[in-house]
Jmol script that loads the backbone (N, CA, C; Angstrom):
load data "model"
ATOM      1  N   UNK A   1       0.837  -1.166   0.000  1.00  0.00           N
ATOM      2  CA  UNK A   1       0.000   0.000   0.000  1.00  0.00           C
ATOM      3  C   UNK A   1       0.895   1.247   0.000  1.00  0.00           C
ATOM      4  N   UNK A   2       0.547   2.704  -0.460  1.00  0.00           N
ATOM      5  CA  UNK A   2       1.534   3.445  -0.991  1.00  0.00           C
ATOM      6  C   UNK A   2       0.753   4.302   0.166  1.00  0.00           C
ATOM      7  N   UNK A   3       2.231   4.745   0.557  1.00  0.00           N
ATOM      8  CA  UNK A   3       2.237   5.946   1.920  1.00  0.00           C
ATOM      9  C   UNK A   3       2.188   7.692   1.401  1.00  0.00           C
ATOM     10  N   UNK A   4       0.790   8.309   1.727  1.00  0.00           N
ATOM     11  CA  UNK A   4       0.696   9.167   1.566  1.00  0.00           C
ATOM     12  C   UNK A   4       0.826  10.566   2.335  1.00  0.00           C
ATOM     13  N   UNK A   5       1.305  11.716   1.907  1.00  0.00           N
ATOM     14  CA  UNK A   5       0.795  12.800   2.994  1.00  0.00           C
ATOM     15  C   UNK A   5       0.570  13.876   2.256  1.00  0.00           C
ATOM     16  N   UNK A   6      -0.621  14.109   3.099  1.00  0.00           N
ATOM     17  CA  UNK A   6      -1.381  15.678   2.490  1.00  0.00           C
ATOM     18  C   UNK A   6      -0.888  16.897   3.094  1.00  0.00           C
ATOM     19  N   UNK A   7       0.108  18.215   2.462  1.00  0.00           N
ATOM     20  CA  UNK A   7      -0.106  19.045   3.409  1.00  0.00           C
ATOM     21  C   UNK A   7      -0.710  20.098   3.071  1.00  0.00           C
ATOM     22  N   UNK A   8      -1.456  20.405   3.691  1.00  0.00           N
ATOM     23  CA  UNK A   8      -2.613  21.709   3.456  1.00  0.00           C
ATOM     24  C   UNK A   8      -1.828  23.254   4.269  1.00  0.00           C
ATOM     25  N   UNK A   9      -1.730  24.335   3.031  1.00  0.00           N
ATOM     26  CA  UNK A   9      -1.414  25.593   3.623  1.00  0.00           C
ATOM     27  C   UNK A   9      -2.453  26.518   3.567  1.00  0.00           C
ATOM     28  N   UNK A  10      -3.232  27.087   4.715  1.00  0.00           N
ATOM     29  CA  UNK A  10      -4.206  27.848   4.709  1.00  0.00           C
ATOM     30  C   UNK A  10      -2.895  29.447   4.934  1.00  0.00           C
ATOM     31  N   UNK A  11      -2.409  29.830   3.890  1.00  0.00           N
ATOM     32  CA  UNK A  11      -1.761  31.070   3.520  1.00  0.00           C
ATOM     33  C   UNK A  11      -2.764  32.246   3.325  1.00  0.00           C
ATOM     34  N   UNK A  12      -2.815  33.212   4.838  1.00  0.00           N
ATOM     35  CA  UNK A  12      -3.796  34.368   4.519  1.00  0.00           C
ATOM     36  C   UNK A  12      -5.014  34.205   4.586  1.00  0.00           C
ATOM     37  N   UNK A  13      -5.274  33.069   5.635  1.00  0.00           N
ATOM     38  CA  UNK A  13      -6.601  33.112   5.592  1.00  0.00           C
ATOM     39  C   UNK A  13      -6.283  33.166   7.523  1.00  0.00           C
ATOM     40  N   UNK A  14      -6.882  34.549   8.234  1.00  0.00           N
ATOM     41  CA  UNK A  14      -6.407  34.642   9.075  1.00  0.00           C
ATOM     42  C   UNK A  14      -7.432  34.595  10.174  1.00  0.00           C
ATOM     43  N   UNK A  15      -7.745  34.281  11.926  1.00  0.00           N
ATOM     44  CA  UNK A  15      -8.161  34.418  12.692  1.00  0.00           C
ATOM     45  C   UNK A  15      -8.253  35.202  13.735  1.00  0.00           C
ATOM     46  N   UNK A  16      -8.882  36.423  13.546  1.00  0.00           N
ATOM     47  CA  UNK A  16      -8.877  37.746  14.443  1.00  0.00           C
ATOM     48  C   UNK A  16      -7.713  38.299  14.336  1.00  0.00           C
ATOM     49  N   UNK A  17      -7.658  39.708  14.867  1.00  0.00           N
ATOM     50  CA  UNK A  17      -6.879  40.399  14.611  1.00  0.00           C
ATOM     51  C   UNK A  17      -5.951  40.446  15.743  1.00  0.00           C
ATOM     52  N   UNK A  18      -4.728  40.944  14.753  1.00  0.00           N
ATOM     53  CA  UNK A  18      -3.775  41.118  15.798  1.00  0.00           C
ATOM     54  C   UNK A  18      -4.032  42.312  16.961  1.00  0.00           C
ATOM     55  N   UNK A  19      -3.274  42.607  18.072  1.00  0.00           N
ATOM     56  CA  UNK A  19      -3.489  43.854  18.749  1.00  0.00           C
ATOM     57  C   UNK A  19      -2.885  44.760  18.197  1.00  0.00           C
ATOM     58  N   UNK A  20      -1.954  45.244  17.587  1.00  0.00           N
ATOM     59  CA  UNK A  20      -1.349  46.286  16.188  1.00  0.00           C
ATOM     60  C   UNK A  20      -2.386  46.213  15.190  1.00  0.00           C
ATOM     61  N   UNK A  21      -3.792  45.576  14.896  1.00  0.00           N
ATOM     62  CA  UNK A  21      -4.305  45.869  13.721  1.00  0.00           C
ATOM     63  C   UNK A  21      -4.769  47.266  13.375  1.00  0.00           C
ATOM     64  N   UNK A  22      -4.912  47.886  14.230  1.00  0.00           N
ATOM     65  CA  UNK A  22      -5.207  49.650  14.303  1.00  0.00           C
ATOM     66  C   UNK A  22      -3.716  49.858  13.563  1.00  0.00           C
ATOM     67  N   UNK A  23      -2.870  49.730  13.790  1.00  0.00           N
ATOM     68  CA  UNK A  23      -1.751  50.786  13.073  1.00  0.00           C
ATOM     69  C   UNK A  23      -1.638  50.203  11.657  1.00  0.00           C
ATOM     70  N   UNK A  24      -2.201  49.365  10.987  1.00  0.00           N
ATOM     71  CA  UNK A  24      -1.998  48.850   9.309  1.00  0.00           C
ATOM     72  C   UNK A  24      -3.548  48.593   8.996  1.00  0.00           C
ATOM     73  N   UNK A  25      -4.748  49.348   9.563  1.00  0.00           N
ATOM     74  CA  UNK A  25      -6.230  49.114   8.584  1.00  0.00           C
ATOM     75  C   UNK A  25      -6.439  47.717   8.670  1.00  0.00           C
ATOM     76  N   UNK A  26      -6.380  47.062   9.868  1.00  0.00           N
ATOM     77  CA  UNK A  26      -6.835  46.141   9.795  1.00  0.00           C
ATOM     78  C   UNK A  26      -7.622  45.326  11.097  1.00  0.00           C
ATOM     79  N   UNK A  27      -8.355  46.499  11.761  1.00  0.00           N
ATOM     80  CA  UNK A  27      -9.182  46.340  12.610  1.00  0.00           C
ATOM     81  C   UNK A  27     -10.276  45.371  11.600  1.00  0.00           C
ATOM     82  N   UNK A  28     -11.052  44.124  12.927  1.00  0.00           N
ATOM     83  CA  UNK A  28     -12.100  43.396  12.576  1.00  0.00           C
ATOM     84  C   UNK A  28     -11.519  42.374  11.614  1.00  0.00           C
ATOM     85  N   UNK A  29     -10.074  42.321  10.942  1.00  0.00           N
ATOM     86  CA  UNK A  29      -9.351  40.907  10.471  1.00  0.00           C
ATOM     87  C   UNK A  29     -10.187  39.666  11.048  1.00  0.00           C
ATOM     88  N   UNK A  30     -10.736  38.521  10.286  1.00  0.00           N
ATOM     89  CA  UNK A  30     -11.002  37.635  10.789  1.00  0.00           C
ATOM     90  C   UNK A  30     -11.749  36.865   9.650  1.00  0.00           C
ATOM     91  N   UNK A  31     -10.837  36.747   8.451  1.00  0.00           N
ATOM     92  CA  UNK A  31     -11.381  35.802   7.739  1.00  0.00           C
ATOM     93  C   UNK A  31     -12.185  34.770   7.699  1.00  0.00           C
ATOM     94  N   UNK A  32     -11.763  33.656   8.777  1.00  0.00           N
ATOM     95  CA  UNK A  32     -12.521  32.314   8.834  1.00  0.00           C
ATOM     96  C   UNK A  32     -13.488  32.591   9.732  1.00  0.00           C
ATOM     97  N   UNK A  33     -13.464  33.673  10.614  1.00  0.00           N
ATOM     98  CA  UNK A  33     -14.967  34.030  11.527  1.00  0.00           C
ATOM     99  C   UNK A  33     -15.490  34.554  10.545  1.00  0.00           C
ATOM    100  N   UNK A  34     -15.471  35.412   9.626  1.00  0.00           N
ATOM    101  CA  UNK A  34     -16.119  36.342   9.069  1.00  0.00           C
ATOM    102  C   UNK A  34     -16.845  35.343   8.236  1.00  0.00           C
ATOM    103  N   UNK A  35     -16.106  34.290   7.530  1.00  0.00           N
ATOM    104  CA  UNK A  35     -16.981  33.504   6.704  1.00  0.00           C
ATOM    105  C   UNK A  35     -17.925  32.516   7.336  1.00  0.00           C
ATOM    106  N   UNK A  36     -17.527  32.303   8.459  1.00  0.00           N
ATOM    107  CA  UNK A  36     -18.626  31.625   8.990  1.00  0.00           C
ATOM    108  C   UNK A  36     -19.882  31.986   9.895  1.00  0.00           C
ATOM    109  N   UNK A  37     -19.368  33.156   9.627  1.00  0.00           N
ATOM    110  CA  UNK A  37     -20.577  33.783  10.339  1.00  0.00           C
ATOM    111  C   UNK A  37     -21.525  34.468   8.923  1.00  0.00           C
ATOM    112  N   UNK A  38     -21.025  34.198   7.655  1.00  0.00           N
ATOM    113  CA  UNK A  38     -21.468  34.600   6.478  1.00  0.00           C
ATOM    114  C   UNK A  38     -22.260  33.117   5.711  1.00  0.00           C
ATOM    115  N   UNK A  39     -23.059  32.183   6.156  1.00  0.00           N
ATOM    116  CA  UNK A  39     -23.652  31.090   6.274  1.00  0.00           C
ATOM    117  C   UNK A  39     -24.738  30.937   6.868  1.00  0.00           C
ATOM    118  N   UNK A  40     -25.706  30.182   7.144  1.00  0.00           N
ATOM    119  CA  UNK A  40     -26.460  30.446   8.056  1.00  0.00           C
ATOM    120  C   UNK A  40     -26.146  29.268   9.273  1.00  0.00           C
ATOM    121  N   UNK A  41     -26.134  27.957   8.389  1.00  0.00           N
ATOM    122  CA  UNK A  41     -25.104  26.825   9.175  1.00  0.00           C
ATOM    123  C   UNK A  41     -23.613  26.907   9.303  1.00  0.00           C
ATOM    124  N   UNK A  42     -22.937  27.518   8.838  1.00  0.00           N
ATOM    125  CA  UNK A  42     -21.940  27.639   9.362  1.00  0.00           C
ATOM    126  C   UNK A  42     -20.774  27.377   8.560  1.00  0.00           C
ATOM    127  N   UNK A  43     -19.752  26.979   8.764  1.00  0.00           N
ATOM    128  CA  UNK A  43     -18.909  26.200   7.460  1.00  0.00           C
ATOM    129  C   UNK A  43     -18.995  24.542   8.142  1.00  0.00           C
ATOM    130  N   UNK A  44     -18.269  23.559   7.296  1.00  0.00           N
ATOM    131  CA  UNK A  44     -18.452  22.587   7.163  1.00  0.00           C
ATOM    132  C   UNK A  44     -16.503  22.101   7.306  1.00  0.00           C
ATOM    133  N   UNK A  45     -15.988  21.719   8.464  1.00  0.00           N
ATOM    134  CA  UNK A  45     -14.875  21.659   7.996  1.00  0.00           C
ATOM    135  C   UNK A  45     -14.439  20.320   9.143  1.00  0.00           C
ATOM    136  N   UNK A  46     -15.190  19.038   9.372  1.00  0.00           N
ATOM    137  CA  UNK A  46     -14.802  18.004   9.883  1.00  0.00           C
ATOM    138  C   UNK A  46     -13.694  18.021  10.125  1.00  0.00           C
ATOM    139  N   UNK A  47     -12.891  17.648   9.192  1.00  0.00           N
ATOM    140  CA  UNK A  47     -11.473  17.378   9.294  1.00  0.00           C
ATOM    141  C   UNK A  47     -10.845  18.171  10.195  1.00  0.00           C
ATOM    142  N   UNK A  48     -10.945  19.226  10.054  1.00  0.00           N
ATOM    143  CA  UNK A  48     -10.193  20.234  10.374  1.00  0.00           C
ATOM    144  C   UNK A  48     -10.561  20.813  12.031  1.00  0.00           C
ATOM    145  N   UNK A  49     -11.908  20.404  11.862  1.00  0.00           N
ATOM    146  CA  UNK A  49     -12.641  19.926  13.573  1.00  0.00           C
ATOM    147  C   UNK A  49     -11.843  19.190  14.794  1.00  0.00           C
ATOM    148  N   UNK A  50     -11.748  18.112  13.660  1.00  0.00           N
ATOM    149  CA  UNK A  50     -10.616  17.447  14.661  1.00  0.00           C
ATOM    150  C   UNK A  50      -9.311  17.191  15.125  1.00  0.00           C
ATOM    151  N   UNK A  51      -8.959  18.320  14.004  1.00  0.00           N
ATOM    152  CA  UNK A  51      -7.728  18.458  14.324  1.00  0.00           C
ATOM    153  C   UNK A  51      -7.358  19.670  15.399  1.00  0.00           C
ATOM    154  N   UNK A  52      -8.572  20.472  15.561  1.00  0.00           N
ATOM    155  CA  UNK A  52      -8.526  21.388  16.738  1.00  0.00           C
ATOM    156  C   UNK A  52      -8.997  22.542  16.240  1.00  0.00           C
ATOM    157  N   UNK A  53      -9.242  22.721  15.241  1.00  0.00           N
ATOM    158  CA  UNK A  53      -9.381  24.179  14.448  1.00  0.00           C
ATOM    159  C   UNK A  53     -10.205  25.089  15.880  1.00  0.00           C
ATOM    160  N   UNK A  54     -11.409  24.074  16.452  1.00  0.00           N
ATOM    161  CA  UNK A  54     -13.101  24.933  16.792  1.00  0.00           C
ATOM    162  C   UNK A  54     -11.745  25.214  17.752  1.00  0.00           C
ATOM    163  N   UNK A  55     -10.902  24.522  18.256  1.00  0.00           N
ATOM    164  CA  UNK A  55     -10.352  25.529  19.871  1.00  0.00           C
ATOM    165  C   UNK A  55      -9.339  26.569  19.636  1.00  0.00           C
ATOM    166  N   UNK A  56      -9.097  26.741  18.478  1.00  0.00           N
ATOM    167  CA  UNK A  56      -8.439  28.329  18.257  1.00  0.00           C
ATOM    168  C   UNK A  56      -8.927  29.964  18.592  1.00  0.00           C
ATOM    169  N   UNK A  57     -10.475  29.437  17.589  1.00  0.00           N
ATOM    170  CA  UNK A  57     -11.219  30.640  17.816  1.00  0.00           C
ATOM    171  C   UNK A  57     -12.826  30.226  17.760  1.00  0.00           C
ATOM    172  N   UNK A  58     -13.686  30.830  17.880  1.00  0.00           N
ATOM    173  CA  UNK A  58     -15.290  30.461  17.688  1.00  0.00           C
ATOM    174  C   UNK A  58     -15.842  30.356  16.311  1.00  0.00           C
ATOM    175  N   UNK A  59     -15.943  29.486  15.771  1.00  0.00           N
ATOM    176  CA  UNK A  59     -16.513  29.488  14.327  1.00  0.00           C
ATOM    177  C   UNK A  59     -17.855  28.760  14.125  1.00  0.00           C
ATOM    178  N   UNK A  60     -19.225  29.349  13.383  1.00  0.00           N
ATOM    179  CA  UNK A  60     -19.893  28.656  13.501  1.00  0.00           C
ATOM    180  C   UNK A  60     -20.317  27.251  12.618  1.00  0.00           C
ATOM    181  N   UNK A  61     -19.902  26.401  13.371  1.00  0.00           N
ATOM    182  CA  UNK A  61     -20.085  25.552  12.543  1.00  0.00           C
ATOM    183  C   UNK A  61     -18.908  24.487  12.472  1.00  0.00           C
ATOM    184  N   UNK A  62     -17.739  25.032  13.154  1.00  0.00           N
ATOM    185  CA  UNK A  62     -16.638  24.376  13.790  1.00  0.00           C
ATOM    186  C   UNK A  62     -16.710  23.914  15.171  1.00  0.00           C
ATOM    187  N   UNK A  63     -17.065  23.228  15.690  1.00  0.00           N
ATOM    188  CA  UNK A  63     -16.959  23.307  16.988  1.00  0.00           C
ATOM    189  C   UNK A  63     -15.168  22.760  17.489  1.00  0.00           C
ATOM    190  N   UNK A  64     -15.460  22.814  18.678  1.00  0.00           N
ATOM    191  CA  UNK A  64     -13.720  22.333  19.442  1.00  0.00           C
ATOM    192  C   UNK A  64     -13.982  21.092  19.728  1.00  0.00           C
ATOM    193  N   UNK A  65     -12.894  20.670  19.341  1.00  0.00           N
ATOM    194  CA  UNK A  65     -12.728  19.427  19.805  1.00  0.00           C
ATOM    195  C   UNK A  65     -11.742  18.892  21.174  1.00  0.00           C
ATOM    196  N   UNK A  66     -12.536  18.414  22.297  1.00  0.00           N
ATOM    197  CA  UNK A  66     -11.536  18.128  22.794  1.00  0.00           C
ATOM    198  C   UNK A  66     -10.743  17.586  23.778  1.00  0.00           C
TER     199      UNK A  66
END
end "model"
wireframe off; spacefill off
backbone 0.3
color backbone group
């Protein structure tokens, strides 16, 4: 059987803002909240569920795993 690995780069897709986001226009940063709160269910991201994603930040539709 042939040994695989996936690696996934989520490049720029970011989770809340930094505390400097006031000095570079980037108050309210929060890509993956923003999109999931742009759904009505939420996003859909199992995998990524369990790998811990929901305990980073609150997403709807991610929960934490844990």
């Amino acid at each position: 059987m042939a040994r695989r690995a996936i690696i996934l780069v989520l490049d720029c897709v970011g989770i809340g803002e930094l505390p400097d986001a006031h000095l570079f226009g980037d108050e309210g940063s929060d890509t993956l909240g923003n999109l999931s709160r742009a759904f009505p269910e939420g996003l859909r991201l199992p995998n990524m569920a369990k790998l811990g994603l929901g305990n980073i930040a609150e997403l709807r539709g991610v929960p934490p795993n844990p």
